[in-house]
PDB file of the backbone (N, CA, C, O) and the ligand in Angstrom, with CONECT records:
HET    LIG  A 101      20
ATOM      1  N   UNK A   1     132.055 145.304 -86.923  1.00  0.00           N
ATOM      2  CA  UNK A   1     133.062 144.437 -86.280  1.00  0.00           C
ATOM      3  C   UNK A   1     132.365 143.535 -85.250  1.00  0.00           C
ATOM      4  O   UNK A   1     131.452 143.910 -84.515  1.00  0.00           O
ATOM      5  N   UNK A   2     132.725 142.705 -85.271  1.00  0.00           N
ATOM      6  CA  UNK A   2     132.187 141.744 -83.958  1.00  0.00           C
ATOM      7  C   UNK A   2     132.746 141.541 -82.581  1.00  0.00           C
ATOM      8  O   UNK A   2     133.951 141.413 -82.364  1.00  0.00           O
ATOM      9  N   UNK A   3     132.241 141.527 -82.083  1.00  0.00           N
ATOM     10  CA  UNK A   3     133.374 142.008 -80.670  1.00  0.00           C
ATOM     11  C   UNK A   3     133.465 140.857 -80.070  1.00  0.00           C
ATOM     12  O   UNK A   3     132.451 140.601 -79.421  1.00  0.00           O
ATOM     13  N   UNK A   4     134.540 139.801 -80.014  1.00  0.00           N
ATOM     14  CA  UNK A   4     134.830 139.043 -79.576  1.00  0.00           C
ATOM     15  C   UNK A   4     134.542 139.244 -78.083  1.00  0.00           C
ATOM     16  O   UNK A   4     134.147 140.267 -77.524  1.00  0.00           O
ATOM     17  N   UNK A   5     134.958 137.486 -77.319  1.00  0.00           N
ATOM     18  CA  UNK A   5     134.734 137.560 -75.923  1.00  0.00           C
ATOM     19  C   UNK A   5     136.304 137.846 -74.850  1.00  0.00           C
ATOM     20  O   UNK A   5     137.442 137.390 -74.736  1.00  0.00           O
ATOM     21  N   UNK A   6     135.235 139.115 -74.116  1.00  0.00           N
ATOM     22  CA  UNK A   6     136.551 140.232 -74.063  1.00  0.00           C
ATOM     23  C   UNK A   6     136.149 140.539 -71.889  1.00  0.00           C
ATOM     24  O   UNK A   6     135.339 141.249 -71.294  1.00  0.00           O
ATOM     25  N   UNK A   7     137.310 139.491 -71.397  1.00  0.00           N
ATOM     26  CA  UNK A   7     137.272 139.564 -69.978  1.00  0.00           C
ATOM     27  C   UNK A   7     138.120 139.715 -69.565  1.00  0.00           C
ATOM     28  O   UNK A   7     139.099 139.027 -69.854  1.00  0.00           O
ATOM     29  N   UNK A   8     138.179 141.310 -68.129  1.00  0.00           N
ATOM     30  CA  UNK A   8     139.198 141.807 -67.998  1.00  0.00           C
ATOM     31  C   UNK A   8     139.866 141.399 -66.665  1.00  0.00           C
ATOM     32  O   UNK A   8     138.859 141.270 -65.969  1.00  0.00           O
ATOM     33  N   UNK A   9     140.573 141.205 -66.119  1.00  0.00           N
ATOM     34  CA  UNK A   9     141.241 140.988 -65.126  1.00  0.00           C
ATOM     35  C   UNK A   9     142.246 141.997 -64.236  1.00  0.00           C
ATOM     36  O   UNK A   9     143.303 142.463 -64.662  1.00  0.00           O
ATOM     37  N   UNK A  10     141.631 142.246 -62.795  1.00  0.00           N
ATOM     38  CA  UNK A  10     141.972 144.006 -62.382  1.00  0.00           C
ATOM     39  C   UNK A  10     141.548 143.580 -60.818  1.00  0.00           C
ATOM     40  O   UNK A  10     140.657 142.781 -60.533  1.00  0.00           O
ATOM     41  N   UNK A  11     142.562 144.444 -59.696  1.00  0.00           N
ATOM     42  CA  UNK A  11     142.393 145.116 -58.492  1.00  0.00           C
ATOM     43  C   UNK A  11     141.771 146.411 -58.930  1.00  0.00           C
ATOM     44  O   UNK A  11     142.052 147.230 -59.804  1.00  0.00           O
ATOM     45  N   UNK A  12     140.522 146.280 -57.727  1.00  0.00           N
ATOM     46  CA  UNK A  12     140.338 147.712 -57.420  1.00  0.00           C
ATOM     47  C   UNK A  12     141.280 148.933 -57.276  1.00  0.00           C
ATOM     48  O   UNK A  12     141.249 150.030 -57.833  1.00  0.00           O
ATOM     49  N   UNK A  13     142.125 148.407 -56.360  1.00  0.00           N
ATOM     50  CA  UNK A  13     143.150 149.069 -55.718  1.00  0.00           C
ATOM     51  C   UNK A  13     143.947 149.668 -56.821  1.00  0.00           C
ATOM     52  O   UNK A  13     144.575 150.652 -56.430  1.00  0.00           O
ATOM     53  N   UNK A  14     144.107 149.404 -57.985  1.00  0.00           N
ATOM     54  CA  UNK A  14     145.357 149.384 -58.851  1.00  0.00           C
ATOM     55  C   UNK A  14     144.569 150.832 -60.094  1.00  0.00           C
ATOM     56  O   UNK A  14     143.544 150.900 -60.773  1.00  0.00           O
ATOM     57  N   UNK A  15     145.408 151.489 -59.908  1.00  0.00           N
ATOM     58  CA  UNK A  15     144.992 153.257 -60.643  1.00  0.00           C
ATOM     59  C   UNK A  15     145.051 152.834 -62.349  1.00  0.00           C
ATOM     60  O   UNK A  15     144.524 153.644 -63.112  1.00  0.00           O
ATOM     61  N   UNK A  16     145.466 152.008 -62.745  1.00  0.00           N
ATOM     62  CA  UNK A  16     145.784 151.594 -63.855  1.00  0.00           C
ATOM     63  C   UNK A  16     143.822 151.163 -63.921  1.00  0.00           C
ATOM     64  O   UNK A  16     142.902 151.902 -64.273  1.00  0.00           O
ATOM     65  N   UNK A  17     143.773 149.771 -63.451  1.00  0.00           N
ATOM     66  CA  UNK A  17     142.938 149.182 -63.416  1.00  0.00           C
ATOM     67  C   UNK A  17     141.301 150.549 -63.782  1.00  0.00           C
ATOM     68  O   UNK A  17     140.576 150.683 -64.768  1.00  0.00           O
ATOM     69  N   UNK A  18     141.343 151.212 -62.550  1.00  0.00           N
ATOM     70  CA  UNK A  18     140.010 152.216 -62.568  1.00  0.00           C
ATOM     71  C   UNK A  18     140.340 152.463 -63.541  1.00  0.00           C
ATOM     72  O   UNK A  18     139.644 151.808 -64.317  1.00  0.00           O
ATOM     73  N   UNK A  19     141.651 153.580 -64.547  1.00  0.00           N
ATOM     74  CA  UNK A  19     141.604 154.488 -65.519  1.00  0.00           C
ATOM     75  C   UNK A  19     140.575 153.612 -66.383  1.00  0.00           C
ATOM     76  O   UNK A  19     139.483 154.149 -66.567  1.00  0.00           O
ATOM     77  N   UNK A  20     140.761 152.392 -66.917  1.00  0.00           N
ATOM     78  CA  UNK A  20     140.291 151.259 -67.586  1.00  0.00           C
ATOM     79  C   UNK A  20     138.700 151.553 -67.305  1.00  0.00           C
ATOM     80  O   UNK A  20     137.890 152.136 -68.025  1.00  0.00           O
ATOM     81  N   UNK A  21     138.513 150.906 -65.917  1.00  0.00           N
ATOM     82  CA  UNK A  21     137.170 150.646 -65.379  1.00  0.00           C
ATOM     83  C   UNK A  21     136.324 152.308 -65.770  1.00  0.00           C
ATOM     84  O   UNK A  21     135.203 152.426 -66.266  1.00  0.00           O
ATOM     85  N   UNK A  22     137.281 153.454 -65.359  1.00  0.00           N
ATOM     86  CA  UNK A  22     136.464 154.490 -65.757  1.00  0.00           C
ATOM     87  C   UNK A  22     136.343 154.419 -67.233  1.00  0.00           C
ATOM     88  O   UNK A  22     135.245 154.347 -67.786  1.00  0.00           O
ATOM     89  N   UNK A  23     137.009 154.432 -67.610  1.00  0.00           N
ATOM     90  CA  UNK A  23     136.661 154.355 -69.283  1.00  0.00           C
ATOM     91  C   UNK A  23     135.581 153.903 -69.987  1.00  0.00           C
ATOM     92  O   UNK A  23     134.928 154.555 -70.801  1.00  0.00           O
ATOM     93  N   UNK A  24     135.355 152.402 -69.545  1.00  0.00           N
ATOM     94  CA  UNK A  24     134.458 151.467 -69.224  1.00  0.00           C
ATOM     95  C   UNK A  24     132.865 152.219 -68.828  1.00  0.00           C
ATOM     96  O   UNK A  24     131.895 152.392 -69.565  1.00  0.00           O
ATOM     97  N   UNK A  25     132.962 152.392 -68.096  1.00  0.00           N
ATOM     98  CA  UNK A  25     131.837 153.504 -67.412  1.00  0.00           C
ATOM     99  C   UNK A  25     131.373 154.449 -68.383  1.00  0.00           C
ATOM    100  O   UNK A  25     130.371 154.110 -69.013  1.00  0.00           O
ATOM    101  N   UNK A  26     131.899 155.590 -68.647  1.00  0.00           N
ATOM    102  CA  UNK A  26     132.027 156.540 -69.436  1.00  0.00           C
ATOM    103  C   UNK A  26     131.394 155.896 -70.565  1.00  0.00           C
ATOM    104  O   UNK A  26     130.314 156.427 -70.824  1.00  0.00           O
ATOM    105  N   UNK A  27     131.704 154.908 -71.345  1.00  0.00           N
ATOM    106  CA  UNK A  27     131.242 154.624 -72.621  1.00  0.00           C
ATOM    107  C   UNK A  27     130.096 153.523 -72.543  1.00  0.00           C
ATOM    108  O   UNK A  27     129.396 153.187 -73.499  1.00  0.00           O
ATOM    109  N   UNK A  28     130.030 153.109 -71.488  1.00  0.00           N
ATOM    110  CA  UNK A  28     128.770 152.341 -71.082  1.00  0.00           C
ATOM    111  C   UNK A  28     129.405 150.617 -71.692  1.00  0.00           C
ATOM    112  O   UNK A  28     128.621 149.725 -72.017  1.00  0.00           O
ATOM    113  N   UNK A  29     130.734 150.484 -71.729  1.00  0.00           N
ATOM    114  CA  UNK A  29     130.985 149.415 -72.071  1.00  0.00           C
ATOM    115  C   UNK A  29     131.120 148.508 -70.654  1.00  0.00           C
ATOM    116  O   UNK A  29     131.823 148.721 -69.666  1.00  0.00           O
ATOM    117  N   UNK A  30     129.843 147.034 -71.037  1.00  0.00           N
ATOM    118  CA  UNK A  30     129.784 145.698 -70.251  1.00  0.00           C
ATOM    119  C   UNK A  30     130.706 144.579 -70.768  1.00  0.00           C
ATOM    120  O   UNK A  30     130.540 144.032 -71.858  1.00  0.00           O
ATOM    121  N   UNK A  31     131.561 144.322 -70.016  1.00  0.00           N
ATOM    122  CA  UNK A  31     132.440 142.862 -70.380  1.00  0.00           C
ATOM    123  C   UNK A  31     132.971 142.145 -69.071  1.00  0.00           C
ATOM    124  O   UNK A  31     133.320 142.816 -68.100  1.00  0.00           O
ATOM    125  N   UNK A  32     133.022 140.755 -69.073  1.00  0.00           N
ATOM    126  CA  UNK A  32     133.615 140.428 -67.854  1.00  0.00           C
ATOM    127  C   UNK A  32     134.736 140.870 -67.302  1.00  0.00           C
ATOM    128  O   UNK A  32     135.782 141.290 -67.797  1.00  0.00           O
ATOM    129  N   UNK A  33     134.169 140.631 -65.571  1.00  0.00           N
ATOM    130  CA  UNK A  33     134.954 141.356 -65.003  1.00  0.00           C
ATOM    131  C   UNK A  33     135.630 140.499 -64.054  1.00  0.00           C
ATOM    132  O   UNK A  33     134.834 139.841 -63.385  1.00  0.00           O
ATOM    133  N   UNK A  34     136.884 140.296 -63.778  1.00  0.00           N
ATOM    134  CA  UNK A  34     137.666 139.611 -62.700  1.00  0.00           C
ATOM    135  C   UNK A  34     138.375 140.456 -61.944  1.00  0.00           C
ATOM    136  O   UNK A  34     139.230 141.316 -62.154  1.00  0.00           O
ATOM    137  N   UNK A  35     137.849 140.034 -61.063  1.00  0.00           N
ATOM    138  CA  UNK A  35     138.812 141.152 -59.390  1.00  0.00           C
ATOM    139  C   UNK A  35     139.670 139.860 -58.772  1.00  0.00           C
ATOM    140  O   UNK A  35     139.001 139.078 -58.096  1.00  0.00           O
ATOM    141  N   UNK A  36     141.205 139.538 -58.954  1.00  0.00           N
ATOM    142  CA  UNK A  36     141.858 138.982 -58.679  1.00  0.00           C
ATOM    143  C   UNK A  36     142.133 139.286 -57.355  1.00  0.00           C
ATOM    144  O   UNK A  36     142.753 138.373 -56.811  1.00  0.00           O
ATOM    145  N   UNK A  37     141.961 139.989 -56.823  1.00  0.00           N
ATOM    146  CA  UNK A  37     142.171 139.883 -55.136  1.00  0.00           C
ATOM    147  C   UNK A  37     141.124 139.586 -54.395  1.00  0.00           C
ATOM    148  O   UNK A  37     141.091 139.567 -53.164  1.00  0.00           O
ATOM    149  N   UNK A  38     139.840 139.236 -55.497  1.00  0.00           N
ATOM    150  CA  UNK A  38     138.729 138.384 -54.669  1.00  0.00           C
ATOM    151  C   UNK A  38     139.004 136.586 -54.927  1.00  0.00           C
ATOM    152  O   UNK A  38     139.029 135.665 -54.111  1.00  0.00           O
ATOM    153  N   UNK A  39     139.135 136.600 -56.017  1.00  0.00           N
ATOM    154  CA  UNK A  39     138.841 135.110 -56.369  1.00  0.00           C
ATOM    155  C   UNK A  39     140.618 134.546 -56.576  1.00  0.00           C
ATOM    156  O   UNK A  39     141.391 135.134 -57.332  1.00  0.00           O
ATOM    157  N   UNK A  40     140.898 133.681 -55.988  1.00  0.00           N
ATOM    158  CA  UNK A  40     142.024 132.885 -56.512  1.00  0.00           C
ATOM    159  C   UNK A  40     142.032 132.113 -57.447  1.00  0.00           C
ATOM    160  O   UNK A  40     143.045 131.529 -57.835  1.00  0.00           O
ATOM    161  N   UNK A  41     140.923 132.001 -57.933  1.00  0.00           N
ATOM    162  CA  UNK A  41     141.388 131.187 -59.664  1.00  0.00           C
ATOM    163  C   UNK A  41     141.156 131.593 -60.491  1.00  0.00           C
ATOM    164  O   UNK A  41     140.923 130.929 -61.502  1.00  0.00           O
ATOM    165  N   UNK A  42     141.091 133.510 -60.417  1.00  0.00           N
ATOM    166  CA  UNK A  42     141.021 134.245 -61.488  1.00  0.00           C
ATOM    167  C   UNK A  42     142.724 134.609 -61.613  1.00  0.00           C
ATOM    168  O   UNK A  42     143.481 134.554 -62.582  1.00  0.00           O
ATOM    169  N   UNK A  43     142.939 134.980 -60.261  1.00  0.00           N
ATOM    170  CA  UNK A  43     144.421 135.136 -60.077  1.00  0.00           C
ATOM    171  C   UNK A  43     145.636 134.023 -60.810  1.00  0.00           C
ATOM    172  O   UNK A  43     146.717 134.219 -61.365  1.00  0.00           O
ATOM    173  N   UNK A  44     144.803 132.752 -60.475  1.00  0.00           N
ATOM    174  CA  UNK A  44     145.582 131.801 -61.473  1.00  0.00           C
ATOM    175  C   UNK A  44     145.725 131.457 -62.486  1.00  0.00           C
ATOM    176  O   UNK A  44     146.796 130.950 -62.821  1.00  0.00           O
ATOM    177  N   UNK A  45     144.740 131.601 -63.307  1.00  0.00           N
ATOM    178  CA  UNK A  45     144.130 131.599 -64.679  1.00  0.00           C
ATOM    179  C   UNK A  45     144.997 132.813 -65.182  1.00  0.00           C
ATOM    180  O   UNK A  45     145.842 132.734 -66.073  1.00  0.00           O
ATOM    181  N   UNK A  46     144.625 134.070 -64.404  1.00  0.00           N
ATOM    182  CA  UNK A  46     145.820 135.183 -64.753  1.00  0.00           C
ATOM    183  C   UNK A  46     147.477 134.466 -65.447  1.00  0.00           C
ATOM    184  O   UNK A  46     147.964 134.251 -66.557  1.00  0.00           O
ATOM    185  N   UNK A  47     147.856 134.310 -64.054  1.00  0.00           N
ATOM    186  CA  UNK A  47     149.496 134.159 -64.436  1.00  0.00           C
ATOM    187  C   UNK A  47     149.494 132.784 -64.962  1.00  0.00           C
ATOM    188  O   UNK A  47     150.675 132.438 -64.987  1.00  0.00           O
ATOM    189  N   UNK A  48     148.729 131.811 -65.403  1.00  0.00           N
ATOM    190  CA  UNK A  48     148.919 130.864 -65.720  1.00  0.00           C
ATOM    191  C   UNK A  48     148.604 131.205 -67.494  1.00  0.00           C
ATOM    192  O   UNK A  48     149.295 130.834 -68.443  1.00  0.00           O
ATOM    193  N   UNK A  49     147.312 132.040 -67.526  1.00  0.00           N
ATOM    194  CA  UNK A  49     147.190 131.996 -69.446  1.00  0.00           C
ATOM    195  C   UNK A  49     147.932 133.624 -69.850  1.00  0.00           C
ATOM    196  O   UNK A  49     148.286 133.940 -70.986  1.00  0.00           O
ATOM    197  N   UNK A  50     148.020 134.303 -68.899  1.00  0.00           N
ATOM    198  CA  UNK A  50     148.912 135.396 -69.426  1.00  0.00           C
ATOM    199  C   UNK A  50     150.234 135.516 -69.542  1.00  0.00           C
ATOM    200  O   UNK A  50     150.889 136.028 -70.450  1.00  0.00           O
ATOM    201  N   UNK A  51     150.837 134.614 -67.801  1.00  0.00           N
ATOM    202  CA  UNK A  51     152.007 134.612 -68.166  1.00  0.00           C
ATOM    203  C   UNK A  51     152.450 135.838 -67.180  1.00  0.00           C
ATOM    204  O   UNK A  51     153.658 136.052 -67.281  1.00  0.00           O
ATOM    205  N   UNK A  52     151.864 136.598 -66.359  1.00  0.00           N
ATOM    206  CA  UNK A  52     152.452 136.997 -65.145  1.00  0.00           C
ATOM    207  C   UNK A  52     151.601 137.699 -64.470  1.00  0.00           C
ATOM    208  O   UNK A  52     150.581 137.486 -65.126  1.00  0.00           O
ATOM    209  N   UNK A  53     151.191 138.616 -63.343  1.00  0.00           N
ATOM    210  CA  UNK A  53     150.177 138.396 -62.844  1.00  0.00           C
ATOM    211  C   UNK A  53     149.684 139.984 -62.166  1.00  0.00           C
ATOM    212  O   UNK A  53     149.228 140.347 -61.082  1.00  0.00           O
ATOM    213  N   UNK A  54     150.138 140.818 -63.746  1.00  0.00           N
ATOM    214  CA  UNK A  54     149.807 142.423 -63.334  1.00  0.00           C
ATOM    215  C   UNK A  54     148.648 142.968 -64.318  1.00  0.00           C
ATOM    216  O   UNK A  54     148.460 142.555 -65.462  1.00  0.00           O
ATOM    217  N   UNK A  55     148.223 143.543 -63.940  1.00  0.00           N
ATOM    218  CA  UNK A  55     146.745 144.529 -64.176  1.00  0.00           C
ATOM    219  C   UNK A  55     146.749 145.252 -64.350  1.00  0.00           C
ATOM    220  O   UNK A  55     147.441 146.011 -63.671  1.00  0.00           O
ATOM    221  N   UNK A  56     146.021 145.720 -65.382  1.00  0.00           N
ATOM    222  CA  UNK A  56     144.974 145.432 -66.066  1.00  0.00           C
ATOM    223  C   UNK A  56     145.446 144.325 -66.814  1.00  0.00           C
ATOM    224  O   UNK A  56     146.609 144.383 -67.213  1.00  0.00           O
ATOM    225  N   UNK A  57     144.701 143.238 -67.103  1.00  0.00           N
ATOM    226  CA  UNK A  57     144.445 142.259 -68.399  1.00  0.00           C
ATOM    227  C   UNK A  57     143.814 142.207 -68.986  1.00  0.00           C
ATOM    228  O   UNK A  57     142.822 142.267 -68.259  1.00  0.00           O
ATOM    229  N   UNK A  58     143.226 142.064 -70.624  1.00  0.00           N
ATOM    230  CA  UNK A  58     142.155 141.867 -71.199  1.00  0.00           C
ATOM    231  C   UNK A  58     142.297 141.080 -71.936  1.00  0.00           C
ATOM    232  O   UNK A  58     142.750 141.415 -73.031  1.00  0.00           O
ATOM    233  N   UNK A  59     141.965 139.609 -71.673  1.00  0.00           N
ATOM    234  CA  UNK A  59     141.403 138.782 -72.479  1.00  0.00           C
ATOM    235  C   UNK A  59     140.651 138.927 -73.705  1.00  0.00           C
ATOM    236  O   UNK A  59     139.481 139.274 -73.545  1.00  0.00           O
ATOM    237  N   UNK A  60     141.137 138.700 -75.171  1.00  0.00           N
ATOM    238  CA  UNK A  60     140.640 138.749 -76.400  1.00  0.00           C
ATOM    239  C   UNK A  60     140.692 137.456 -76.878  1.00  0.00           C
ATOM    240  O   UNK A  60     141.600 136.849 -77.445  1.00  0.00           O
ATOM    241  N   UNK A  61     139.014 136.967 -76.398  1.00  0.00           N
ATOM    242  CA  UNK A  61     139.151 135.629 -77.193  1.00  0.00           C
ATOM    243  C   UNK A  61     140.585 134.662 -76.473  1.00  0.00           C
ATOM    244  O   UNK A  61     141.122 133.751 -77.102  1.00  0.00           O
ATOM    245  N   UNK A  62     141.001 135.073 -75.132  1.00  0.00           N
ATOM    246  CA  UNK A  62     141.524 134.193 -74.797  1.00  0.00           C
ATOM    247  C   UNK A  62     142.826 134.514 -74.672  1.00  0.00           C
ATOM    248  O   UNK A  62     143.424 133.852 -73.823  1.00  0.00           O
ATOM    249  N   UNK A  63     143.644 135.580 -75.437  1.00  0.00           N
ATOM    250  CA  UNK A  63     144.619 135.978 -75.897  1.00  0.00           C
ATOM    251  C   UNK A  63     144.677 137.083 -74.726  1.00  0.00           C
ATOM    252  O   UNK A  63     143.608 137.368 -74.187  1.00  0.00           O
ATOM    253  N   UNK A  64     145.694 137.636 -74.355  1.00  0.00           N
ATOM    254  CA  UNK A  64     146.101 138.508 -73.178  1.00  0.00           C
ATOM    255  C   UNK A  64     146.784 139.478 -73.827  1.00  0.00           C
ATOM    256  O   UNK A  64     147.820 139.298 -74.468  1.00  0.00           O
ATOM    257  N   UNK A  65     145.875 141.130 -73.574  1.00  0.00           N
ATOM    258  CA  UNK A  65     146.427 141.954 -73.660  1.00  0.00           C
ATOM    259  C   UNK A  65     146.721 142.750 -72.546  1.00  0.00           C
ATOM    260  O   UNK A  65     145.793 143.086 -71.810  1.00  0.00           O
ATOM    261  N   UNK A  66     147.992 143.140 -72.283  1.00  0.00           N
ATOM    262  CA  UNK A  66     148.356 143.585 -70.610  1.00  0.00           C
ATOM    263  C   UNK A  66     148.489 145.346 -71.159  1.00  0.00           C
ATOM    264  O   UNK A  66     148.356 145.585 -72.359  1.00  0.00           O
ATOM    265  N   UNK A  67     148.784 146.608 -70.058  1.00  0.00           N
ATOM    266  CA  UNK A  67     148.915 147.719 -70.286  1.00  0.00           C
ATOM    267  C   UNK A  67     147.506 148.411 -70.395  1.00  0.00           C
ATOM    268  O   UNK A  67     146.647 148.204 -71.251  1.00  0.00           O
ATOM    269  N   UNK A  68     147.469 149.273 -69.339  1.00  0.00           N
ATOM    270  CA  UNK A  68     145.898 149.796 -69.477  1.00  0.00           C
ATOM    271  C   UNK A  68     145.992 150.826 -71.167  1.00  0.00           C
ATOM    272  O   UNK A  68     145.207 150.670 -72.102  1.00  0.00           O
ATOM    273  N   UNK A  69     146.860 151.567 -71.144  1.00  0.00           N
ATOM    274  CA  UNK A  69     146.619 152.424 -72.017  1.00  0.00           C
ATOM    275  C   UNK A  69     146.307 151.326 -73.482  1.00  0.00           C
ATOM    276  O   UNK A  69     145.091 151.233 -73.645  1.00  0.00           O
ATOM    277  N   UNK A  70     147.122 150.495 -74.553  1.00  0.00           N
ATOM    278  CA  UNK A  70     146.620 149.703 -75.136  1.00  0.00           C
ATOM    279  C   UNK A  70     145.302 148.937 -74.794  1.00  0.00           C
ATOM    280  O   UNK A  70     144.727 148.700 -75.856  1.00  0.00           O
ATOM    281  N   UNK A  71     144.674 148.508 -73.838  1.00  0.00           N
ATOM    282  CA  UNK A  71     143.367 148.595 -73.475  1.00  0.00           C
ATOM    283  C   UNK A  71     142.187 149.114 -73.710  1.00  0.00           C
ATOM    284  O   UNK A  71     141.151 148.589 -74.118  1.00  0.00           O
ATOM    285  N   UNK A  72     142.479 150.366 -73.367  1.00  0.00           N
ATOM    286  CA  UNK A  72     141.935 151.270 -73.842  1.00  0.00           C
ATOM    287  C   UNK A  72     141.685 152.091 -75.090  1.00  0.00           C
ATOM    288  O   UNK A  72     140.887 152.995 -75.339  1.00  0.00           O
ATOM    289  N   UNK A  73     142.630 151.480 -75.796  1.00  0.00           N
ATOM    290  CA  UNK A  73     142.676 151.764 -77.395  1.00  0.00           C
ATOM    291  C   UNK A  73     142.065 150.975 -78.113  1.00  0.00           C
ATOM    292  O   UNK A  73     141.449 151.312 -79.124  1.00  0.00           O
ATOM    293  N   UNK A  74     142.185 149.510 -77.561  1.00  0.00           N
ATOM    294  CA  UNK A  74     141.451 148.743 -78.502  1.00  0.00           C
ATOM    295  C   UNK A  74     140.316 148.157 -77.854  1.00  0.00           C
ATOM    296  O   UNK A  74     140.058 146.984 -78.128  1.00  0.00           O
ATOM    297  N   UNK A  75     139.593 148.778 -77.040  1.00  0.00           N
ATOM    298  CA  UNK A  75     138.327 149.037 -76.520  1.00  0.00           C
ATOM    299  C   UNK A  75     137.798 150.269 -77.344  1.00  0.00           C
ATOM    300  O   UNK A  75     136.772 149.989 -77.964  1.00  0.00           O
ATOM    301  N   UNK A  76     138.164 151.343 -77.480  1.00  0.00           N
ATOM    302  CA  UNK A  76     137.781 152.297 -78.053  1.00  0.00           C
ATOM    303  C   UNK A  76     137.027 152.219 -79.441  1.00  0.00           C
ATOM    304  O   UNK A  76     135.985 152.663 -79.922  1.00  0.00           O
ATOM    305  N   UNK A  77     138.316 151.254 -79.923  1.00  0.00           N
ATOM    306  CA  UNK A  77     137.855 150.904 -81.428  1.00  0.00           C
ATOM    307  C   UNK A  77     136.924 150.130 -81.347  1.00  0.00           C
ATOM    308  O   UNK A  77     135.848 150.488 -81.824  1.00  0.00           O
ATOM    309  N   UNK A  78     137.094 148.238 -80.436  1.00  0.00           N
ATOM    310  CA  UNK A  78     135.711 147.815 -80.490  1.00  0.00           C
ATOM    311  C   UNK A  78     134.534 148.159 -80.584  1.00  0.00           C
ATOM    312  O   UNK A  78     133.639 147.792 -81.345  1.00  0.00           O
ATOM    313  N   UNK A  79     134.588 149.297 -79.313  1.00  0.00           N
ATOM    314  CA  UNK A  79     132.809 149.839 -79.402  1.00  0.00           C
ATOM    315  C   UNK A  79     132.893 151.026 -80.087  1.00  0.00           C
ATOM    316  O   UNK A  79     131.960 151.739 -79.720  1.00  0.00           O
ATOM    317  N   UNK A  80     133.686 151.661 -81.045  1.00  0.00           N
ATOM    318  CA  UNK A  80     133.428 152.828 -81.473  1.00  0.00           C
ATOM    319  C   UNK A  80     132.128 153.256 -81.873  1.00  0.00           C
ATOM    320  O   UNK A  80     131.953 154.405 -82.278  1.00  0.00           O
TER     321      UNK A  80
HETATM  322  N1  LIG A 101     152.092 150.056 -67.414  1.00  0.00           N
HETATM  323  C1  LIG A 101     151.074 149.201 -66.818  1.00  0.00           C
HETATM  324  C2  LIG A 101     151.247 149.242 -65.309  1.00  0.00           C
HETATM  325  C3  LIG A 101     150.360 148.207 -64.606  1.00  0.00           C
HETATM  326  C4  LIG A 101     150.779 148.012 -63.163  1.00  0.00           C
HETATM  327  O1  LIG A 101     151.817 148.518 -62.712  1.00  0.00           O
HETATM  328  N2  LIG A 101     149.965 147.275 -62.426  1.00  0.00           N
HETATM  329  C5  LIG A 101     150.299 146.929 -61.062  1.00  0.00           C
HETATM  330  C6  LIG A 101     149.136 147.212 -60.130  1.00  0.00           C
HETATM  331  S1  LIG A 101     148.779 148.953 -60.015  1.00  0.00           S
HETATM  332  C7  LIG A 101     150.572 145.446 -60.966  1.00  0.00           C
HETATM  333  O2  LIG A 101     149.811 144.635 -61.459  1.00  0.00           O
HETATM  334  N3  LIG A 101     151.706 145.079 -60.332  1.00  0.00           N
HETATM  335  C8  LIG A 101     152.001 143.687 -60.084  1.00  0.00           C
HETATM  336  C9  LIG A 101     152.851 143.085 -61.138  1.00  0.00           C
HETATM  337  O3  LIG A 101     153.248 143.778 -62.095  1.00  0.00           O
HETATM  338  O4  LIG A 101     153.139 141.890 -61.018  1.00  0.00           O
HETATM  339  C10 LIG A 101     149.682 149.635 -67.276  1.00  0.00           C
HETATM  340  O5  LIG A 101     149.527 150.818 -67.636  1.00  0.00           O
HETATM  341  O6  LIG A 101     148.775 148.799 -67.287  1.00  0.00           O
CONECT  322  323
CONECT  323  322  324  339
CONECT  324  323  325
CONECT  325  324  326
CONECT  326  325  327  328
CONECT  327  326
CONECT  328  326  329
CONECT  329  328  330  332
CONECT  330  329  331
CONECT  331  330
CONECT  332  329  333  334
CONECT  333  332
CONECT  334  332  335
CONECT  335  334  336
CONECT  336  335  337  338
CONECT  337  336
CONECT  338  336
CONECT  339  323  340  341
CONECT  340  339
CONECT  341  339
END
């Protein structure tokens, strides 16, 4: 499979977000990373190409998948 370009959008702060980020860790998976409570035009880009402005996001190729647990599923499969 080819793993498209896959950037996630996340507060530290947000338990959703880590479950993700740990996951991430755990499997040694690297993909961009946006911390919306650092940068404001990740935050905008957020609610502007997703369409509202909660976290976890993962950008697929551009496309917005919101919900950590689906996240994490189709991360799983990417790098299986
Ligand atoms: N069911 C979602 C919950 C995500 C969630 O509640 N995120 C919070 C931060 S912990 C958030 O972004 N709230 C702001 C909003 O929804 O606009 C998931 O599992 O990803």
């Amino acid at each position: 499979m080819v793993i498209p370009d896959l950037q996630l959008y996340y507060r530290p702060t947000c338990p959703f977000c880590v479950k993700v980020l740990r996951f991430m860790e755990r499997h040694n998976i690297t993909i961009g990373l946006h911390d919306i409570s650092k940068n404001p035009d990740d935050l905008a880009f957020l609610v502007s190409e997703g369409g509202k402005q909660q976290v976890p996001c993962l950008f697929v190729d551009g496309v917005a998948l919101y919900e950590s647990d689906d996240i994490i599923e189709y991360l799983d499969r990417a790098f299986a």
